[in-house]
N, C-alpha and C positions, 0 to 999 in steps of 0.2 A: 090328334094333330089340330092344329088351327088354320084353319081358310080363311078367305073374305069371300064372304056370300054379300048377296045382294036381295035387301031385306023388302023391294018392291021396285018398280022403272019411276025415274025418275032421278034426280040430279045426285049427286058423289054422296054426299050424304047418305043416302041408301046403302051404302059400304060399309059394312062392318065385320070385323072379326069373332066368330063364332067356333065350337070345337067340332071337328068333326072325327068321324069313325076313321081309324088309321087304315088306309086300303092296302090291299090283298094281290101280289099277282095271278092271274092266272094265265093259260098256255101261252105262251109265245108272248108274255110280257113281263117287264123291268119293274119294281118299285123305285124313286128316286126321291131321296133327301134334296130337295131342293135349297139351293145357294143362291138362287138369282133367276129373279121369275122378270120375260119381257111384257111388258104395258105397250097396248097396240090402240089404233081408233077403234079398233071390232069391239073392242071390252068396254068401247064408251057405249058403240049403238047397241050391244046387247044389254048394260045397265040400263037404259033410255028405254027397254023391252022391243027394240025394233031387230035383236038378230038372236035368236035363242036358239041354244048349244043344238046341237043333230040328238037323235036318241042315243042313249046310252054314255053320251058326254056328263060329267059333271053341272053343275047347274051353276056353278060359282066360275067366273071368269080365266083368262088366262092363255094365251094359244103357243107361248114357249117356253123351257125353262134351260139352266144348267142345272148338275149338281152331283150327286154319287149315287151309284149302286146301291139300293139298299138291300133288295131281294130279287132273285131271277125264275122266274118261271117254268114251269117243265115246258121242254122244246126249244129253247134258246140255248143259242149258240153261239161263243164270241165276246160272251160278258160274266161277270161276276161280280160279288160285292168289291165295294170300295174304288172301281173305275169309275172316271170321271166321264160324264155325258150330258150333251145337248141334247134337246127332244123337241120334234113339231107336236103339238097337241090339240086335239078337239074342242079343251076346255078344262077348267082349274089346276090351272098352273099358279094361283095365286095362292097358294099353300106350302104348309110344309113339307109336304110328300106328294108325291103324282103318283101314278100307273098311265103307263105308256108301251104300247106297242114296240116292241127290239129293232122292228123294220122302221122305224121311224125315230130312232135315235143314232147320232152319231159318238164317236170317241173326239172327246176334247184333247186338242194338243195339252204337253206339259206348261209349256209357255203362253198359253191365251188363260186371260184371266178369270172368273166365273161369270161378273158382269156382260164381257166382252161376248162369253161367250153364249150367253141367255139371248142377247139383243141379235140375234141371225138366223136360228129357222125359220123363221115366219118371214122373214126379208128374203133369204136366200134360196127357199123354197118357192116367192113369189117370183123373184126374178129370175132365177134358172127358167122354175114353168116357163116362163113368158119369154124367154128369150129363143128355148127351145120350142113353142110352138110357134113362133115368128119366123122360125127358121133364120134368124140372125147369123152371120157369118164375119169374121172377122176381115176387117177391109171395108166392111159397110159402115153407115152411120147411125146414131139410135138418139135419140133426144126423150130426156127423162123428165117429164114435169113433176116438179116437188122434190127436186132433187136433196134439198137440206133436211127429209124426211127420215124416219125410220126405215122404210122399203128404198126411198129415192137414194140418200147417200150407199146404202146397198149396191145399190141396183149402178150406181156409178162406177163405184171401182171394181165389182165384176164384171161391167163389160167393155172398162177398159183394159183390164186382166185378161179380156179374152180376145183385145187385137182391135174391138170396134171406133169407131172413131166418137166420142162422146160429147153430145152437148144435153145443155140441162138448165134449168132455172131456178130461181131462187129468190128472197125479197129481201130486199135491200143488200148496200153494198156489203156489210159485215160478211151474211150469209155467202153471198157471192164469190168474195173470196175463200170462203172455206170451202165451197162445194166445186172450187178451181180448184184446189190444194187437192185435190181427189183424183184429179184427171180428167176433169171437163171441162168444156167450155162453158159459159155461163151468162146467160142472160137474167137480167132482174125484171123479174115479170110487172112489178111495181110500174112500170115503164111501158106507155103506150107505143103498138107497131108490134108485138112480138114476130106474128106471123113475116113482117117483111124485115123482120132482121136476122131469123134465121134462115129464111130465102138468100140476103144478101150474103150470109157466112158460107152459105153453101151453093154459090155462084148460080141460084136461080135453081136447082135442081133438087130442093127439098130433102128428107132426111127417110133413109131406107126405113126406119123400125122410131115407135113415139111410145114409148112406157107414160099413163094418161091416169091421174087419178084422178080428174077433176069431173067426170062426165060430160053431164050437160052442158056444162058451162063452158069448154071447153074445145069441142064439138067443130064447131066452123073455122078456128084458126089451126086444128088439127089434119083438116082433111086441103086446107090450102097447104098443109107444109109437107104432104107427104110426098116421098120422089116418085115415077112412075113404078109402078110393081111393089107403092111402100106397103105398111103393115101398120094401124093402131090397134093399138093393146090395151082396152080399157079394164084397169081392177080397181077403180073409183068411181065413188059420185059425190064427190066432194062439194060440186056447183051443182047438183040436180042430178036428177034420172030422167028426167024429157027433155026434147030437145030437138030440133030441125036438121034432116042429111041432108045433106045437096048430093043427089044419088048421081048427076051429072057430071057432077066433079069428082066424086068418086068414081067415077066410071072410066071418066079422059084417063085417068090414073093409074087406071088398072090395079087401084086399092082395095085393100079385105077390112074391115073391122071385126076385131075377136074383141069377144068379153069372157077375162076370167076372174074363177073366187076359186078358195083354197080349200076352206074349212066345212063346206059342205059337201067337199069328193068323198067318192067313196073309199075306204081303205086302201083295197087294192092301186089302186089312183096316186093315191096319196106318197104307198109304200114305192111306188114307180119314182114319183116324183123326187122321194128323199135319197133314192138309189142314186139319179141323175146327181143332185146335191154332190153324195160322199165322192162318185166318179168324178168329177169335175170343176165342181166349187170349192169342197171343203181341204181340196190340197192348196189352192191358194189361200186358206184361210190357216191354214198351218207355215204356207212360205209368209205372212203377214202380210199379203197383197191383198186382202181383204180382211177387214176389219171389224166390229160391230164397235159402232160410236155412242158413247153414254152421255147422256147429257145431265144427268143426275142417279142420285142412289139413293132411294127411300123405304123407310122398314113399311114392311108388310101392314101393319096398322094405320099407315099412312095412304092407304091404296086411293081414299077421294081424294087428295091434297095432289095426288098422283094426275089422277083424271081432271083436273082443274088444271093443272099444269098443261099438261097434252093439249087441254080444250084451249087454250090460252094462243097457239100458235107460234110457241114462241122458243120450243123444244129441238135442236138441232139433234138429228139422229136418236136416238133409245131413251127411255128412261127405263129404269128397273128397279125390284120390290127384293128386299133382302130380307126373308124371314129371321 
């Protein structure tokens, strides 16, 4: 089969297409022909050698894919060749073919496309995690920074699919209006004040749950906006990894900060996590109330022109690799 390995760290270039050994399942795992492989920021800082696969992962990039059954493994149960499936993955998904754990694949609707449905484990897996260890409730508020993101436009219309009441941000007006059209409210970060304009949206009482990729940077206008008893949820560090808490203000607040990552859980974790998914996200991604948004479609040999794309900023929701 052919993959894209990554022939050293360093910039797209480093991306190239090479053959590799057709993999094999074993127990309690799927082979998959993959149709549409998702491109994430993890696959830029792992090229960059800043985030390298867990053991046993693949060495060539990728954390989701769609595609078909090719081979089922002894102990699986539920699949067979030629069903069509999503998969979260540890790593090379930008290939022909995967191996992937059964507990970690879902069944794609008839009606979602392979695109569509590449560009959402890794988003739907983040933001379920995060929403269910926020203890989010429907009726509360949640404010998603990066909302016109591959995880952020996610992470919008599932939770306002789940009742919460949704604000989010975005740059510039274009953006803004699409990441409305979702079901949020929308500020353009581009725009000095964020922190006192969503105080004023939310009559002074800040916002129950903050989905935060940005880290560091991100930091002091997060922990002004949170409401008494909120929750920030950091799975970035978009603006840094240091940074100053005002442990005082988080205190009056009676605020938590959680920091989650996805890809270095442990199995068991993971398979928890994707269970949560099929119970409760992936029926809305079958009523079409959540979506995976593409914002292009590039062959597999294109995979740097991919990651220059992504790095560029300029990407509204997925991009994906179509061997």
């Amino acid at each position: 089969m052919r993959a894209v390995v990554i022939t050293g760290p360093g910039g797209p270039d480093v991306l190239t297409v090479a053959i590799m050994p057709d993999p094999e399942p074993g127990p309690g795992e799927l082979v998959l022909d993959v149709r549409a492989a998702g491109v994430n920021r993890a696959d830029l800082l792992q090229r960059a050698g800043h985030y390298p696969p867990p053991p046993g992962a693949p060495e060539w990039p990728g954390l989701e894919v769609a595609g078909v059954v090719r081979a089922v493994g002894a102990g699986v149960h539920g699949w067979a060749p030629g069903m069509r499936a999503a998969a979260l993955l540890a790593g090379g998904g930008y290939a022909e073919q995967v191996v992937v754990p059964a507990d970690l694949a879902l069944v794609v609707p008839d009606d979602v496309a392979d695109d569509e449905a590449a560009a959402l484990p890794e988003a739907l897996a983040t933001a379920w995690s995060n929403l269910d260890e926020a203890g989010a409730r429907a009726g509360e508020s949640i404010l998603v920074r990066g909302g016109s993101g591959g995880i952020g436009t996610v992470a919008v219309q599932l939770a306002a699919a789940l009742g919460l009441r949704v604000l989010a941000t975005a740059g510039g007006p274009s953006r803004v209006a699409r990441v409305a059209s979702l079901g949020a409210e929308v500020f353009d970060h581009r725009e000095d004040g964020l922190a006192d304009r969503v105080l004023a949206a939310t009559d002074g009482r800040g916002v129950d749950v903050i989905l935060d990729v940005l880290g560091a940077g991100g930091l002091e206008d997060n922990v002004r906006m949170l409401a008494t008893g909120g929750r920030l949820m950091v799975i970035g560090l978009q603006q840094g990894r240091r940074g100053t808490l005002d442990l005082g203000a988080l205190m009056a607040r009676r605020g938590r900060v959680v920091t989650t990552t996805l890809r270095s859980r442990e199995p068991d974790d993971k398979a928890r996590i994707v269970a949560g998914v099929r119970a409760h996200a992936w029926p809305l991604v079958a009523a079409h109330r959540v979506r995976g948004l593409v914002h292009a479609r590039l062959p597999l040999s294109e995979a740097g022109e991919a990651h220059r794309l992504l790095d560029s900023g300029d990407v509204f929701g997925k991009l994906v690799l179509i061997p």
